[in-house]
C-alpha positions, 0 to 999 in steps of 0.5 A: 394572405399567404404567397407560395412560391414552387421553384420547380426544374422548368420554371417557377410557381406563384399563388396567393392563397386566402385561407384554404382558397387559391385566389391569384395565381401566376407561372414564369419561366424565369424569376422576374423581380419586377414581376413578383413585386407587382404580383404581391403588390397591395395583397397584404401578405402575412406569410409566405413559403419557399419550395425550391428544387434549385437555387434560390435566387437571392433578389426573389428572398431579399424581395420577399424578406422587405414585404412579408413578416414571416418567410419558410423555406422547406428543408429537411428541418421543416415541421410536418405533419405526418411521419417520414420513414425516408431514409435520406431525408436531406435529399427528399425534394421539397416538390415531392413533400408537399405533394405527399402534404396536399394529399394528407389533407385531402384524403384524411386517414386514406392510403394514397399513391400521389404520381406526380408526372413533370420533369421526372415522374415520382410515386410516393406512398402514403400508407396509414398516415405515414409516408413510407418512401416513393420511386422516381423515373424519367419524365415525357420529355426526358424521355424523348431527349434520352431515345436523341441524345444517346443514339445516333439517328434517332430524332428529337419527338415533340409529342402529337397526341396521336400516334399508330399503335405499333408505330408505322414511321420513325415518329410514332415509334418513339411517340408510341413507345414512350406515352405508352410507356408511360402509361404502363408504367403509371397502370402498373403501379395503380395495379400493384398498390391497389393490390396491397393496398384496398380502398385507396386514393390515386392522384396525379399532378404535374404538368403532364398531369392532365394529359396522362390522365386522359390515358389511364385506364383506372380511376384516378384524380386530377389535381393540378394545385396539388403541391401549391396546396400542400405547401399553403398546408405546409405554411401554416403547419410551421406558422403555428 
């Protein structure tokens, strides 16, 4: 068995994979201790990775180092296995690799565009088995805090999944502006990376995966455990 944990910006991710098979899952807000040792508790646990966007918290490594032989934790100096053609690999998030990961062993031997739409929104090229680089740009709810923070009368939106197009109230302009925004911006890429690129595969993932993906207008894949996926494949790579 093989435990991952992704320490995102907005909370932590928990999985228990069997081989290639997600078998147990569990998502916080914050860490627990007393919530992650009963969640590996009798699982018999060989290996475990860390993914983490943030800081480690120190009780989470100290609990995982007492029950598991053999413990990861993705760096740069991580084996992967593919090339990276990223300047600053140093600075690469642990996020965005094993994203890249899950869909290098997905899709073998296809160019793919991995979107991954959470806090930020990152696009990241995987283009004849190597990974050639990728853009980032604020996320949903970045955006709307953005339009509050920086202006004077604009309100905080929380997003209702319906709006007037163009907006008819304060509310719907600023909920129009940024889902479609967003959605532009997610067509545009698929339009220009289709264009250099033929037969290739899209994907998004994230926790505004789903949601956008109702709204695309081109043929892409939803896989929601795309990086817990790519971390189990990551584990393995470096458990070798």
């Amino acid at each position: 068995m093989n435990l991952i944990v992704d320490i995102g910006n907005s909370g932590i991710k928990l999985a228990i994979f069997s081989g290639k098979n997600k078998t147990a899952s569990i998502r916080l807000e914050t860490h627990d201790n007393e919530v992650l040792t009963e969640f590996i508790k009798n699982r018999n646990i060989e290996k475990a990775i860390i993914s983490s966007v943030r800081d480690i918290p120190p009780s989470l490594k100290e609990i995982l180092r007492t029950n598991i032989p053999f413990i990861h934790l993705v760096s740069d100096k991580t084996l992967i296995p593919f090339p990276v053609d990223y300047e600053t690999s140093e600075t690469l998030g642990t996020d965005r690799i094993a994203a890249i990961a899950g869909a290098f062993k997905a899709f073998p031997g296809k160019d793919c565009l991995i979107i991954d739409a959470g806090s930020a929104i990152t696009y990241d090229f995987l283009i004849s088995g190597r990974y050639k680089g990728g853009n980032i740009s604020p996320g949903i709810e970045m955006r709307f805090k953005a339009l509050n923070q920086f202006t004077s009368r604009l309100p905080l939106v929380k997003p209702r999944g319906k709006f007037s197009f163009p907006g008819n109230n304060t509310h719907d302009a600023i909920e129009a502006g940024v889902i479609t925004g967003v959605v532009y911006e997610i067509n545009e890429y698929i339009h220009a990376f289709n264009k250099n690129y033929k037969d290739s595969v899209f994907i998004i993932t994230g926790g505004d995966g789903n949601f956008l993906m109702e709204r695309i207008n081109e043929n892409v894949i939803y896989i929601p455990d795309l990086v817990l996926e790519g971390l189990n494949y990551i584990l393995e790579f470096n458990a070798k």
